[in-house]
N, C-alpha and C positions, 0 to 999 in steps of 0.2 A: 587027269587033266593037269594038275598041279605039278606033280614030276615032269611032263611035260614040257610046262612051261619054265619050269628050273633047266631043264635039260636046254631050252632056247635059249636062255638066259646067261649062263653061263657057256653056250657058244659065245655065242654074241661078243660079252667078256674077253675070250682068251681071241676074238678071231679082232677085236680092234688093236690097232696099234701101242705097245705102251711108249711113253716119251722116253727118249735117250737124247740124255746130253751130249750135246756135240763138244771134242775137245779143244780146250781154250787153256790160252797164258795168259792165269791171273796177276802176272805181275807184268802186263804191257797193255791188256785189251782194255778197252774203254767200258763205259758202266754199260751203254745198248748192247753192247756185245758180250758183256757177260749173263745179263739180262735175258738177249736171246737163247746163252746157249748152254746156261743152266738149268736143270727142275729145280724148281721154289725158290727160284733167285729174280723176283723182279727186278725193275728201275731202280728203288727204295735202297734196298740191299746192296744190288750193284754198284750206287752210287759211296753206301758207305763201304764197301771192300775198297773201291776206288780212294775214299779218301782217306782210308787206314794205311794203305799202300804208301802213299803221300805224305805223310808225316811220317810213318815208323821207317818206310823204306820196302824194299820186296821182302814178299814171304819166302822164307829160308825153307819153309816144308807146307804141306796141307794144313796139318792140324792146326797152324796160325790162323786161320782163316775163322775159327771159332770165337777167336777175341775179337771180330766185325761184330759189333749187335746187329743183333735177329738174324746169325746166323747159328744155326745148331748142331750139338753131333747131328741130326739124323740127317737135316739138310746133305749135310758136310759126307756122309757115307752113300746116301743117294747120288754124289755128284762125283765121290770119288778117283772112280776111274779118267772122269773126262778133265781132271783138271791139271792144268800143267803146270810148273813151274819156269820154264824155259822153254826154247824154241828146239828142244831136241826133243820132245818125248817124253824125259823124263819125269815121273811125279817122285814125289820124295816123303816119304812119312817115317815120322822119330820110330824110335825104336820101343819105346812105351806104347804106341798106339798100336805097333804091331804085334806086342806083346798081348792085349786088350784084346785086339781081332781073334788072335791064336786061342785064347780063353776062350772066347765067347764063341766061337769055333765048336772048340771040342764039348764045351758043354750041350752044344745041341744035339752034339751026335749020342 
């Protein structure tokens, strides 16, 4: 009965949807809209990326997005891929963080 119910349970799990960020320009969208269209970026947050934006200027790469308080590396790698820098596509991460990802890479394997 037990396995069972694990066996349901973790359908259940992989068959809901997980949240995907929709991709956004953090250095144009407004705090609602970044709000909506990150994971673990409410209004709160939104509103201070927004206003770090606003004094420092646009984010030159991702990893800036760390010096917003209460936002985190992990935040910050959950949202990764959806975040933009510009209206082409492009995200842009230093070469130190790619360096970091490529470690932390290979040590898993």
């Amino acid at each position: 009965m037990l396995r069972k119910l694990t066996a349901l349970a973790i359908a259940l799990a992989l068959a809901l949807p997980a949240f995907a960020a929709t991709p956004v320009n953090v250095n144009k969208a407004d705090a609602e809209t970044l709000a909506k269209s990150l994971d673990g970026i409410g209004l709160s947050k939104a509103s201070a990326i927004v206003a770090w934006r606003d004094e420092h200027g646009s984010f030159k790469n991702i990893d800036e997005l760390t010096q917003v308080k209460g936002v985190s590396a992990a935040t910050l790698e959950r949202n990764r891929s959806a975040i933009l820098l510009s209206d082409d596509g492009v995200a842009k991460t230093d070469k130190s963080s790619k360096n970091k990802i490529k470690a932390k890479k290979a040590a898993e394997e």
